[in-house]
C-alpha positions as CSV (number, residue, x, y, z in Angstrom):
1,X,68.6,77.7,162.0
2,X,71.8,76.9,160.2
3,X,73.4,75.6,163.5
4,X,70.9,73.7,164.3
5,X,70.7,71.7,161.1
6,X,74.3,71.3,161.1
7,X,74.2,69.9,164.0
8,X,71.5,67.7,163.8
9,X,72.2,66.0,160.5
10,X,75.4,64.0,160.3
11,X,76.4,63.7,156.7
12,X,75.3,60.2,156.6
13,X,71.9,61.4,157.1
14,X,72.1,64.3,155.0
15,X,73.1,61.8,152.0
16,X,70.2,59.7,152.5
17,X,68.0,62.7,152.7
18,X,68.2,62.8,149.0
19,X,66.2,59.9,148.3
20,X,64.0,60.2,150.8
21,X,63.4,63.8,150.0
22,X,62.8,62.6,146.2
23,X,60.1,60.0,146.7
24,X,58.2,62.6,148.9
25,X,58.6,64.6,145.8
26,X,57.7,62.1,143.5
27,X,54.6,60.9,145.6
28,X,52.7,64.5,145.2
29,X,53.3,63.6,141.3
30,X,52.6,60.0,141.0
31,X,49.6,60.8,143.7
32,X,48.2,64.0,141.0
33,X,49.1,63.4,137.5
34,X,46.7,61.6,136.1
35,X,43.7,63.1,138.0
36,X,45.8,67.1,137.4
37,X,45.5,65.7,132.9
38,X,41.9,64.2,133.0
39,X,40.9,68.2,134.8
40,X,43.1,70.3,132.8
41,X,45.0,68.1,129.7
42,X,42.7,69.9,127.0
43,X,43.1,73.2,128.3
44,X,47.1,72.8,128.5
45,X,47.4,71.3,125.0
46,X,45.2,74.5,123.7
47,X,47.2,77.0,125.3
48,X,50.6,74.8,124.1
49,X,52.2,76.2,121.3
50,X,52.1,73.2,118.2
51,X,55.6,72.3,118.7
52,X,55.3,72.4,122.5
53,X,51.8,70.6,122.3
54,X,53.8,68.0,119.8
55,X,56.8,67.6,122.6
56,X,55.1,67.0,125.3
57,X,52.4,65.6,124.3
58,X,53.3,61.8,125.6
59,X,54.1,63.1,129.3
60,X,50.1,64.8,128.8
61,X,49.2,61.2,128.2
62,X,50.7,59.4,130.9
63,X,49.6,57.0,133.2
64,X,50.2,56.8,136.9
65,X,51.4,53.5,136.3
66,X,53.8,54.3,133.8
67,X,54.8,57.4,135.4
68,X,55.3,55.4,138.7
69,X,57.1,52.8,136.8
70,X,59.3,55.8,135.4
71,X,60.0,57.0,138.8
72,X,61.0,53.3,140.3
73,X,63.5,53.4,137.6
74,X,64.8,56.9,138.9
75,X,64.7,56.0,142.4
76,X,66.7,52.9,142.2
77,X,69.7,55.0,140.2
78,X,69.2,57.5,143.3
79,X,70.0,55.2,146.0
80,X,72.6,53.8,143.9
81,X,74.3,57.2,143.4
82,X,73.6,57.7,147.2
83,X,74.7,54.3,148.5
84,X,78.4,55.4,146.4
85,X,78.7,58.8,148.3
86,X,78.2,57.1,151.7
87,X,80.1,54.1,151.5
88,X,82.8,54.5,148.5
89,X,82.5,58.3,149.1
90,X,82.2,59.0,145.7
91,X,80.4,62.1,145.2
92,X,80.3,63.5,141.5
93,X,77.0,61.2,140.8
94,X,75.7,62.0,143.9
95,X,76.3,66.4,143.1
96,X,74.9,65.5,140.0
97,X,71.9,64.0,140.8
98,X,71.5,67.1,143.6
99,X,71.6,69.7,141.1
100,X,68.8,67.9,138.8
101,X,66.8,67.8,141.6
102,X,67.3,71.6,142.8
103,X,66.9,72.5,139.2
104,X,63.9,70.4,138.7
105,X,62.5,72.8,141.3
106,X,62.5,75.5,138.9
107,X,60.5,73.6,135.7
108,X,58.0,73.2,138.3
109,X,57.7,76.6,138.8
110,X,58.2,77.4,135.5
111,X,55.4,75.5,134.6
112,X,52.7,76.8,136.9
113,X,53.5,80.3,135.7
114,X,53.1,79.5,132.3
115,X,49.9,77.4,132.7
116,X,49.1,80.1,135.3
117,X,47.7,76.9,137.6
118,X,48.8,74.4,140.3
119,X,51.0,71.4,138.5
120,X,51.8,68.0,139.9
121,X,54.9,68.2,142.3
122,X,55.4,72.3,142.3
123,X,54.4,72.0,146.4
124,X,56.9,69.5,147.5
125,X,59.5,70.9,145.0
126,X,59.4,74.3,146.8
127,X,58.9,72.8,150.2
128,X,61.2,70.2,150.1
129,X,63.3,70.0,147.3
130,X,64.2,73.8,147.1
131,X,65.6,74.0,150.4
132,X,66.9,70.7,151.0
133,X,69.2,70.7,147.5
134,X,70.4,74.3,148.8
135,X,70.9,73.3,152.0
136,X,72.8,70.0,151.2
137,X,75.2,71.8,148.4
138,X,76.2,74.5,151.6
139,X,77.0,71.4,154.0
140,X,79.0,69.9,151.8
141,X,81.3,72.8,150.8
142,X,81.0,73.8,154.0
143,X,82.1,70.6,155.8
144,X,84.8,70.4,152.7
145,X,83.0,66.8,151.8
146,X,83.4,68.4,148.4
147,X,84.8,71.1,146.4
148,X,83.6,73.8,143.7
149,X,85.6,71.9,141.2
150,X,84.0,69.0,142.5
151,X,80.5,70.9,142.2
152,X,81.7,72.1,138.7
153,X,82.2,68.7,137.3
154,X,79.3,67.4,138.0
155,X,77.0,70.0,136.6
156,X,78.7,69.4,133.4
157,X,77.8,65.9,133.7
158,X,74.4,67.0,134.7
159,X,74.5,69.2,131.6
160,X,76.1,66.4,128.9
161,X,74.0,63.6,130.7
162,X,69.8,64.9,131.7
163,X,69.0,65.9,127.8
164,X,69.9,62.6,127.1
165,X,68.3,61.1,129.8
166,X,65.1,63.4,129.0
167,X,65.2,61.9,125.6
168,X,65.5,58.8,126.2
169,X,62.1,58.5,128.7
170,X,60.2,60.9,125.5
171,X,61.0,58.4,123.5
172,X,59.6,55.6,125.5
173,X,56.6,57.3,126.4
174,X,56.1,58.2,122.6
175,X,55.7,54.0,122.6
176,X,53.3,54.1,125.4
């Protein structure tokens, strides 16, 4: 399967698969998450502890507007980071931006275990984004596009930059 892929996908393609990849992601959530609050929002904010329930209590009340408007805002910085690694081969954004989205997979997850229920975007994040993130980390290393050390440095940007980013978006919904 592995050759196949690899010789399939160019690295072009397999760069451009990220944003692709992300908006069919994005489209199970936009698509769900208002209909997913109006059928189980009470029944999640019960079972959330009171400083959970007080967290995330604006992304319970978004809209699909807002939350569309959100992921525009996402999507754009995605092909930017995207349209650097093919053309200015500039990757540490882009292997940033990767691991988010392979370790987004996981809060899905997390989520529907703890809520012990389906959750907006857990489908495409362990169809898609699961293998596609693992996938694309191999062919880079593999095809030495990148390194580890390259890898490394930008999962500590990941790590200095997404709480930011996180809190940033929970305070604008807070507005909302």
């Amino acid at each position: 399967m592995l050759n196949w892929l690899n010789v399939h996908i160019d690295k072009i393609s397999l760069l451009w698969l990220l944003p692709i990849l992300f908006m069919f992601h994005d489209f199970e959530e936009i698509i769900t998450v208002e209909t997913w609050k109006r059928k189980y929002g009470a029944a999640v904010e019960k079972e959330l502890s009171p400083s959970l329930r007080n967290r995330f209590a604006p992304l319970l009340n978004t809209t699909t507007r807002n939350f569309a408007i959100d992921v525009l805002f996402v999507y754009i910085f995605i092909v930017g980071v995207t349209f650097a690694a093919v053309f200015a081969e500039y990757y540490l954004l882009y292997l940033a931006v990767l691991a988010v989205f392979l370790l987004h997979v996981f809060t899905h997850l997390a989520q529907s275990v703890y809520l012990k229920r389906y959750t907006p975007g857990v489908v495409t994040a362990v169809l898609i984004a699961l293998p596609y993130s693992m996938y694309a980390f191999y062919r880079l290393l593999n095809d030495h596009i990148v390194s580890k050390a390259d890898i490394g440095w930008a999962l500590l940007l990941m790590l200095l930059v997404t709480p930011l980013v996180v809190w940033g978006l929970m305070k604008k919904r807070a507005r909302e």
